[in-house]
VOGU-3710 file (C-alpha; in Angstrom, 3 decimals, decimal comma):
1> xxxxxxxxxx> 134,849/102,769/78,085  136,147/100,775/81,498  133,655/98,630/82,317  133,538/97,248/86,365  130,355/94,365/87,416  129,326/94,459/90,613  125,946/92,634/92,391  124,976/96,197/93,795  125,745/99,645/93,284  125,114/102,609/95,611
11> xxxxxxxxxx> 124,657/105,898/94,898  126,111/108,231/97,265  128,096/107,941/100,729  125,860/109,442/102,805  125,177/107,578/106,059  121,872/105,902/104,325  124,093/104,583/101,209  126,799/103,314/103,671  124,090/101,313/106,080  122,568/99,980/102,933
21> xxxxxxxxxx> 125,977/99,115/101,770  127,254/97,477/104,559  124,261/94,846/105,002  124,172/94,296/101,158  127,934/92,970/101,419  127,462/91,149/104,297  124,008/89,293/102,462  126,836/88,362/100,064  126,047/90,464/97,647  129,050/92,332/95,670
31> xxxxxxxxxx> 129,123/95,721/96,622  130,214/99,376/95,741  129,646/102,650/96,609  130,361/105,980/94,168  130,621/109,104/95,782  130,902/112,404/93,927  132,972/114,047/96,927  136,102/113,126/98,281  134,714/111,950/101,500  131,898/109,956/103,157
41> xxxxxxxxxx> 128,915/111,061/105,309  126,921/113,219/103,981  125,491/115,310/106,503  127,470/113,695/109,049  130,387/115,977/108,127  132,913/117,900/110,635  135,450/120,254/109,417  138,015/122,709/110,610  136,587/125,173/108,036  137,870/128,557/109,634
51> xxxxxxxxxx> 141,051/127,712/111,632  142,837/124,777/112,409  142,142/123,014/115,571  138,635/124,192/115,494  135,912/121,336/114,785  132,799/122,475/113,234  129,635/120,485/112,770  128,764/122,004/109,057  125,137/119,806/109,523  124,250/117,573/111,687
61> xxxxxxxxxx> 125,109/118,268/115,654  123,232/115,831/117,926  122,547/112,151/117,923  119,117/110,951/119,460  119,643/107,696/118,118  122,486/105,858/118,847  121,051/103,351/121,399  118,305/102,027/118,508  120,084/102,490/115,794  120,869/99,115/113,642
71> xxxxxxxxxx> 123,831/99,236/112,377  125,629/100,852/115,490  124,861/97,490/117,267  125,019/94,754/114,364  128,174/96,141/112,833  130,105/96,447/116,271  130,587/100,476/115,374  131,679/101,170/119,062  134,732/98,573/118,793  135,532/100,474/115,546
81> xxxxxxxxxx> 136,057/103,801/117,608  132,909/105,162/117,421  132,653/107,339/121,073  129,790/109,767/122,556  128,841/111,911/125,854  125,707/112,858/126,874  125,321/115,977/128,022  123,760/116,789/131,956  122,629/119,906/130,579  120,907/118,753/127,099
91> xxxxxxxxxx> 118,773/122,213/126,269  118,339/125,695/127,468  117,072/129,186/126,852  118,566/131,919/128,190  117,541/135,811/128,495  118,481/139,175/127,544  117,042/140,527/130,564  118,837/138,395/132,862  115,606/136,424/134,046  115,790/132,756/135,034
101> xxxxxxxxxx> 116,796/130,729/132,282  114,985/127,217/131,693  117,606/124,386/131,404  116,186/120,774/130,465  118,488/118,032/131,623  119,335/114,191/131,280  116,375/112,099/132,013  118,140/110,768/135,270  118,490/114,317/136,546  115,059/115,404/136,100
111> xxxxxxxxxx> 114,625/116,618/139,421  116,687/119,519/138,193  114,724/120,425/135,409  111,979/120,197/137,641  113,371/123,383/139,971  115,217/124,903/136,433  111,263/125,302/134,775  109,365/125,781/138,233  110,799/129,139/138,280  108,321/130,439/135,795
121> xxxxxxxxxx> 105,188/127,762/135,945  105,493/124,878/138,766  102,611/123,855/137,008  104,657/123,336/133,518  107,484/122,053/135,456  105,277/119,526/136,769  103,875/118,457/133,194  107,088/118,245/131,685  108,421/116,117/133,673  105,701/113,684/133,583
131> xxxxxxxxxx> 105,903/113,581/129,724  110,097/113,183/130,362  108,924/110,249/132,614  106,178/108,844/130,242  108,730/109,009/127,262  111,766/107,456/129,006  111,655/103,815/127,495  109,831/105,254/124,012  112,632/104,249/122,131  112,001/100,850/121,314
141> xxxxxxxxxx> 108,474/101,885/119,943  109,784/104,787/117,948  112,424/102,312/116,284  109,481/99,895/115,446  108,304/103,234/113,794  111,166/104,280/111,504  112,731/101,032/111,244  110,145/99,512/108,996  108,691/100,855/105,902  105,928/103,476/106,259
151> xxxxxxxxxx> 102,403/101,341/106,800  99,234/103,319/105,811  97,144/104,209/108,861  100,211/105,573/110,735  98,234/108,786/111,573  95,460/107,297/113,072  97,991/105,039/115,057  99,567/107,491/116,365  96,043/109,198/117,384  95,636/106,194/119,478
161> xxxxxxxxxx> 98,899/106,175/120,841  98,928/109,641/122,135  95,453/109,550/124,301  96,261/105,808/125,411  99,839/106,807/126,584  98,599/110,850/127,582  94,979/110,399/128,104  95,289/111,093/132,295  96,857/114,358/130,990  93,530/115,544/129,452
171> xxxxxxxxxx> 95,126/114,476/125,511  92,528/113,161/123,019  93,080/111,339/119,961  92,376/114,752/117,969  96,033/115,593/118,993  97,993/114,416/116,451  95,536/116,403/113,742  97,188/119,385/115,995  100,040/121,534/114,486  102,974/121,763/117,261
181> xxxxxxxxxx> 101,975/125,309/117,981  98,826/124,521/119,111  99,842/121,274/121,650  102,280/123,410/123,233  100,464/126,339/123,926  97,283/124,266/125,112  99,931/122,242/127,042  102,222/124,974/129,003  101,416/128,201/130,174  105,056/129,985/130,557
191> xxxxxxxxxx> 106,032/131,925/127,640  109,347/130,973/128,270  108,634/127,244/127,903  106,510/128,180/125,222  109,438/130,020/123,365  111,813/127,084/123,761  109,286/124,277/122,756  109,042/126,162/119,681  112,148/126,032/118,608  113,152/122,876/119,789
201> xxxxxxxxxx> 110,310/121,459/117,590  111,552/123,274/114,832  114,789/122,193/115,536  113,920/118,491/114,896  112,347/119,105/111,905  109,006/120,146/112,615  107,583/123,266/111,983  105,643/124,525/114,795  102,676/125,414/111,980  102,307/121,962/110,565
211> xxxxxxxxxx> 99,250/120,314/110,616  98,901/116,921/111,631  102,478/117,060/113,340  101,353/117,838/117,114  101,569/114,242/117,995  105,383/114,644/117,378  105,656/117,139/120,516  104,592/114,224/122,971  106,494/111,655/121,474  109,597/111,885/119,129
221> xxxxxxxxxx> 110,753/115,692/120,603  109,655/114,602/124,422  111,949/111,198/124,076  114,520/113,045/122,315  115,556/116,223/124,717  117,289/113,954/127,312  119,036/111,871/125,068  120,891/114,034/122,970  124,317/112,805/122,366  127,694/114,259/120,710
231> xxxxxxxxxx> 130,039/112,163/119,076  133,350/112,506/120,109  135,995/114,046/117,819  132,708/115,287/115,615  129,288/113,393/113,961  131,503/112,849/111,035  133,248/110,000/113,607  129,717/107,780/112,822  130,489/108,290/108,970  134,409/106,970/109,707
241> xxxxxxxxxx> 133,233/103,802/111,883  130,154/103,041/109,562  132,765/103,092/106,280  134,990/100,865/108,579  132,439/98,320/108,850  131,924/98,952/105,341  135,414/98,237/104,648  135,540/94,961/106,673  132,151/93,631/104,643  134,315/93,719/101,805
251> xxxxxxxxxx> 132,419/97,105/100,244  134,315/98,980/97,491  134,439/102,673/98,115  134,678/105,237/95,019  135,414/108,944/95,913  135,415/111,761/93,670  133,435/109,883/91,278  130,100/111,768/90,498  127,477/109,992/88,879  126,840/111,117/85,726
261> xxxxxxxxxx> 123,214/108,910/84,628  121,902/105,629/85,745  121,716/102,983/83,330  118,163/101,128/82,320  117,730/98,917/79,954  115,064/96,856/79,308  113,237/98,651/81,596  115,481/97,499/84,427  118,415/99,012/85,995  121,789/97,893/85,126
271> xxxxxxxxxx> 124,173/100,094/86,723  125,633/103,761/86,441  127,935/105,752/84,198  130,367/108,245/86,601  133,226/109,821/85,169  133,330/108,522/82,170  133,029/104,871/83,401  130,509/102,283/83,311  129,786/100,783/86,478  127,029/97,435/85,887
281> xxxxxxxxxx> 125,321/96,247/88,707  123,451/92,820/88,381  120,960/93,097/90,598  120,033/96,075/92,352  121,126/100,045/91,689  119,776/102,361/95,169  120,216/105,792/95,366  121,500/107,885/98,155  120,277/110,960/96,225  116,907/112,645/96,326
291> xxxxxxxxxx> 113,865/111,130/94,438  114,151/114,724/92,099  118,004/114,012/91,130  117,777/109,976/90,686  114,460/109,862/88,686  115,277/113,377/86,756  118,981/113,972/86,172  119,550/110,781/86,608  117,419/107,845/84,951  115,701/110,877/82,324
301> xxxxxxxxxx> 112,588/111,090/81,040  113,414/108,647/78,314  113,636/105,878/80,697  111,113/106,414/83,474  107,411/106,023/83,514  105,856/108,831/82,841  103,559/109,220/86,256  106,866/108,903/88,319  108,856/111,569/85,795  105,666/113,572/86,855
311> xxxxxxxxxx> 105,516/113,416/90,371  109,525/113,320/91,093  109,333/116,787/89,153  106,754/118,174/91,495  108,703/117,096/94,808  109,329/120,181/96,956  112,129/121,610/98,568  112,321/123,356/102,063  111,212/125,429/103,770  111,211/123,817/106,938
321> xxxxxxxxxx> 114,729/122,306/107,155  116,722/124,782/105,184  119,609/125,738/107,530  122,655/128,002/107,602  125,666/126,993/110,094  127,408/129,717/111,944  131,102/128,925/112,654  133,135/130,883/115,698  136,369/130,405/117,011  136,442/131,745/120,657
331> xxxxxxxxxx> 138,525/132,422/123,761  135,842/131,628/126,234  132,600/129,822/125,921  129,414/132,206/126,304  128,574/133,704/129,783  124,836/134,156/130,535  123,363/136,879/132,224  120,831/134,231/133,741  123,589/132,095/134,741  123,272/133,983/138,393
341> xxxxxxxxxx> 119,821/131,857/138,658  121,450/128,232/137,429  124,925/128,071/136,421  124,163/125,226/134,139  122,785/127,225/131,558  126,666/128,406/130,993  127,155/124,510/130,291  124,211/124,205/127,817  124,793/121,019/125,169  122,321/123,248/123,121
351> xxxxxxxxxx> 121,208/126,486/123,761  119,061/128,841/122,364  119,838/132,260/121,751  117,509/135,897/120,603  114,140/135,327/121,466  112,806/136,723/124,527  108,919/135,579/123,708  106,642/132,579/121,797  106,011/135,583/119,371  109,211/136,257/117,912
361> xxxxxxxxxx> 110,293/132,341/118,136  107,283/131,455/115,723  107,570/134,827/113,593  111,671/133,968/113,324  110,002/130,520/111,827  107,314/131,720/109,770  109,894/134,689/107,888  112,474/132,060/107,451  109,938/129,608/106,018  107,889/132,358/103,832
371> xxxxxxxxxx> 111,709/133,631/102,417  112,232/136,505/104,237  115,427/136,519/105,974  114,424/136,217/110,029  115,909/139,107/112,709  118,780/137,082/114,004  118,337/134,603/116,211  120,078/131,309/116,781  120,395/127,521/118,334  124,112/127,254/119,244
381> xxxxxxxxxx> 126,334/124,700/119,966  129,806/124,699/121,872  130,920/121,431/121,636  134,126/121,837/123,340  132,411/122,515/126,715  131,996/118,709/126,626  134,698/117,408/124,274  137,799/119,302/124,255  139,245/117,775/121,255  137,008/119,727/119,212
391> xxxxxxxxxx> 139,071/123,093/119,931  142,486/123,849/120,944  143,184/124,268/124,882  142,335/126,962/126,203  139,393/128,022/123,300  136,301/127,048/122,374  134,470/126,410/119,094  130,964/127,334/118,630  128,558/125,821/115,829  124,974/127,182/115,518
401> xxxxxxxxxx> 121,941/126,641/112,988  120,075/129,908/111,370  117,114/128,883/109,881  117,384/130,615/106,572  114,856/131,155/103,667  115,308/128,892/100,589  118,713/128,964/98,528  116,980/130,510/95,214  115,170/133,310/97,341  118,321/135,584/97,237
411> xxxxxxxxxx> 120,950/135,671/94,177  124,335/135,087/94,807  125,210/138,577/95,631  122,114/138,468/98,272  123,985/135,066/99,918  127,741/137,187/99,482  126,330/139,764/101,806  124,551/137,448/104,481  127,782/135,784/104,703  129,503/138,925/105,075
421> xxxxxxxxxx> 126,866/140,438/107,777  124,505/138,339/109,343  127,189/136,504/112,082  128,196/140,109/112,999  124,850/140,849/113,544  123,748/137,596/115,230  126,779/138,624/117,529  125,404/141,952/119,070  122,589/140,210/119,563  124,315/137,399/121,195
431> xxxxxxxxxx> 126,069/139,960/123,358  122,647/140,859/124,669  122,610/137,293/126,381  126,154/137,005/127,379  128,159/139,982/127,732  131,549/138,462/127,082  130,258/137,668/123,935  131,744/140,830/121,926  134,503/141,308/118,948  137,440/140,562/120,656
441> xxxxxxxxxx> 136,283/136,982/122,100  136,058/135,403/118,453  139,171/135,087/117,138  137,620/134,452/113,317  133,868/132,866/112,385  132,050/131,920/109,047  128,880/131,627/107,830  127,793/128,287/105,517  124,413/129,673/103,859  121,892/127,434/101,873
451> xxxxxxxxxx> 123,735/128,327/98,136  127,121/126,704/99,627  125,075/123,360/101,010  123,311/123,303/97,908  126,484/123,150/95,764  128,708/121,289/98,109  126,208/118,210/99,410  123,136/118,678/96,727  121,084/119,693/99,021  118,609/121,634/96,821
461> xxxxxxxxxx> 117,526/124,790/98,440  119,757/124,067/101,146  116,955/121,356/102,958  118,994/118,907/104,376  116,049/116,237/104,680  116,668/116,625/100,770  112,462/117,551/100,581  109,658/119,532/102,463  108,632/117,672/105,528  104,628/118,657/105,187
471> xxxxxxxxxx> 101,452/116,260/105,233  101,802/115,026/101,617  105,385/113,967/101,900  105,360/112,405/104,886  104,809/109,185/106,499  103,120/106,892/103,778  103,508/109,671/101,642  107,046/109,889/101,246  108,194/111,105/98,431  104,942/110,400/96,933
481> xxxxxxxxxx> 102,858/106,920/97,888  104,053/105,399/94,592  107,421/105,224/95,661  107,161/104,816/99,700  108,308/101,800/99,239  111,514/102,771/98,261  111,100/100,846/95,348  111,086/103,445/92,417  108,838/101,646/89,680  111,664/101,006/87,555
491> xxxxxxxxxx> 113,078/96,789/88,362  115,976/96,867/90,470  115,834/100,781/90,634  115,744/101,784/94,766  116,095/104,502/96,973  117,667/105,002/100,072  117,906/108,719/101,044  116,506/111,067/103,330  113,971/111,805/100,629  112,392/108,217/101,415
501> xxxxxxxxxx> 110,728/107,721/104,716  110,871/108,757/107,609  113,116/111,496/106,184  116,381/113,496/107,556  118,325/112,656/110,262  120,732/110,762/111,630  119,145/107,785/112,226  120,411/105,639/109,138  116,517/104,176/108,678  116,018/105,452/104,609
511> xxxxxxxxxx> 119,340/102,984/104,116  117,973/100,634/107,106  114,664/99,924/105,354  115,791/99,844/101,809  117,334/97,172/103,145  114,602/95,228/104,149  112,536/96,342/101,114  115,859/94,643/98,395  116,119/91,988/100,935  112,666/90,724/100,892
521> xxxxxxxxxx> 112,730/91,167/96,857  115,890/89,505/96,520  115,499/86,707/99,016  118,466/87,639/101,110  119,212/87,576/104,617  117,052/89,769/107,290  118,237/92,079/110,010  115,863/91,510/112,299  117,121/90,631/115,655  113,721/89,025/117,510
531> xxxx> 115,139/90,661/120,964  115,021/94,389/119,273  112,003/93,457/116,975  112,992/95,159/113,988
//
């Protein structure tokens, strides 16, 4: 058997395992990275899966965090090509009945979003924009927040935060014990704000029924619509710049190579087998994987303590950010029936599509999350509105996110037929909204169901935070408080995943703060930067 000795060894090219990568190398620390597909990025992954020319986002579609991000900045990613445009129009809902949409804009335009929402509830229009205001420079404290590792107490933190930053707004500590449902609708009193919140929430990652989770609305979603990004040329352009930078540390990149087991011995980890090949690693092994795949298929019950075998067993899957992608190839973009209110709605960076109430947006979100397949709805995407390299000239290509049941709640003659159906049927509806939308605009779509992530990207169930985002695996509690600190209980075993804290995204924090965690244990460099304070 070929044997290769490296100083660390990284499971998985997502965007976690190349940030992880990347600062290992430049600590001095030998470094390579196996990847069982033939490309880096993870979830950061744009294809041209239906016809040429067309660039689809299969995952991930907007980036909230490039200006706090770590790496972007310490790694020079925007002199290594990396390019983005922020949308004027950020968010929208539009109508079947042709009624005023609600368009949220930039943070510098929020006079517009002010008249946009006013429409239905000046009062709501009002509040929204003082929470846009209020939020404007929270990114600096929300990096503090996911750029370190989880500290117990966060809750009642954020408790405090919420009534000292939103007290004058009548918001008590109590807040944040609040599912999302409930702060909205105590908040605003349109429907039609109502019915957006609710999906945007969802959209992030929260469902609008978890407990403990309201605090999110005023914070984390509030900061975020306004500051939605797209990367130009598709999000898989962050994967290409951060595995530049990886490059130019001096990282070693191996594609196609799955990871077969990870070697312990002596109750340590010493490296991995992949292919065939044994790959040593003298002082640190992290995974990119989930906590289920490293400390199961991967280190075995043979070589893990039995408490962690137990609890990485028991780590849950969906349903809150289990996804299917929707993939069109159009003429023209969609034309809204409410565009004769507010044209900008027709220039949406992310629009929302089949509700016309807060009662079907939160029973879409409760079928999809009890596995029953939802009454079609959709966010949607048309990225070439803004970046016309993503379709040929004169088309458009449109990307949206279903939220789906579970992968194993249908068979694989169940997923055949949604793939076969549930686009055409999202269409009519679709056609409700914007009448252009009908057969002969799409030259040719695709659907990429839960099954298809779940084999391609091992994302069990489909979930690509790669496990359930509810109270007891969250925060502190991610995956379980044993392992929080992405240290796995097994010496120089790690992870650095979306299963760690804070979870998925594009954000590049679970790779960020493994970081610090290995860095701290091995006596290597930090990456704090006092002016950023993290």
């Amino acid at each position: 058997m070929r044997t290769d000795t490296y100083d660390a060894v990284v499971i998985g090219a997502g965007h976690n395992g190349l940030c992880l990568a990347a600062y290992l190398a430049r600590a001095g620390l030998s470094t390579v990275i196996v990847e069982r597909r033939h490309e880096e990025g993870g979830g950061a992954n744009t294809e041209e899966p239906v016809l040429p020319g067309f660039r689809h986002n299969l995952h991930a579609n907007y980036m909230e965090f490039f200006d706090i991000i770590p790496m972007i900045s310490d790694f020079g990613l925007w002199d290594l090509g990396l390019r983005s445009i922020t949308p004027e129009n950020q968010c929208g809902i539009a109508f079947a009945d042709g009624r005023p949409p609600i368009v949220l804009h930039r943070k510098d335009l929020l006079e517009r979003t002010r008249a946009s929402i006013a429409r239905h509830s000046r009062a709501d229009a009002d509040l929204y924009v003082e929470l846009q205001e209020r939020t404007r420079d929270f990114g600096p404290l929300l990096a503090f927040g996911i750029y370190h590792p989880p500290m117990a107490g966060a809750e009642q933190a954020a408790g405090m935060l919420i009534e000292d930053w939103f007290g004058h707004l009548g918001v008590t500590a109590d807040y944040a014990l609040k599912s999302p449902k409930v702060v909205i609708d105590e908040m605003f009193e349109s429907p039609e704000m109502r019915t957006l919140l609710y999906r945007t929430s969802v959209e992030f990652g929260v469902g609008v029924d978890t407990p403990g989770a309201g605090h999110m609305v005023l914070t984390s979603l509030m900061w975020m619509i306004g500051n939605w990004r797209i990367t130009c040329g598709g999000t898989h352009a962050l994967a290409k710049a951060m595995t530049q930078a990886c490059y130019r540390e001096g990282v070693e990149l191996l594609e196609n190579t799955a990871v077969e087991r990870i070697l312990v011995e002596g109750g340590r980890a010493v490296g991995v087998v992949a292919r065939g090949r044994e790959i040593r690693a003298r002082r640190v092994v992290a995974s990119n994987a989930d906590v289920r795949q490293t400390v199961v298929d991967l280190v075995g019950e043979e070589h893990a303590p039995a408490r962690l075998h137990r609890r990485a067993t028991r780590f849950r899957y969906g349903p809150s950010h289990v996804l299917a992608t929707p993939m069109w190839c159009l003429y023209e973009a969609p034309a809204y029936r409410s565009a004769r209110w507010d044209p900008d709605i027709d220039r949406c960076f992310y629009t929302v599509v089949g509700y016309e109430t807060p009662e079907e947006a939160a029973r879409y979100i409760r079928d999809a999350y009890s596995g029953r397949l939802p009454e079609p709805a959709a966010g949607t995407w048309v990225n070439s509105l803004w970046d016309r390299a993503q379709a040929p000239p004169g088309r458009h290509a449109a990307t949206g996110w279903y939220f789906f049941p579970p992968a194993s709640a249908l068979d694989p003659s169940g997923w055949q037929e949604v793939r076969g159906t549930f686009n055409d049927r999202f269409l009519a509806r679709w056609r409700d909204y914007a009448p252009n939308m009908t057969p002969d605009n799409v030259i040719a779509h695709k659907l990429y169901t839960p099954d298809q992530m779940e084999r391609k990207n091992y994302m069990w169930e489909g979930d690509f935070s790669n496990g359930e985002m509810s109270p007891d695996q969250m925060g502190a509690n991610r995956p379980f408080p044993e392992a929080s600190s992405y240290r796995l209980g097994i010496d120089g075993l790690y992870l650095c995943g979306p299963s760690a804290y804070p979870g998925g995204g594009i954000h590049a924090a679970c790779g960020y703060n493994a970081y610090k965690v290995i860095a701290a244990d091995l006596d290597l460099s930090s990456p704090v930067v006092p002016e950023r304070g993290y």
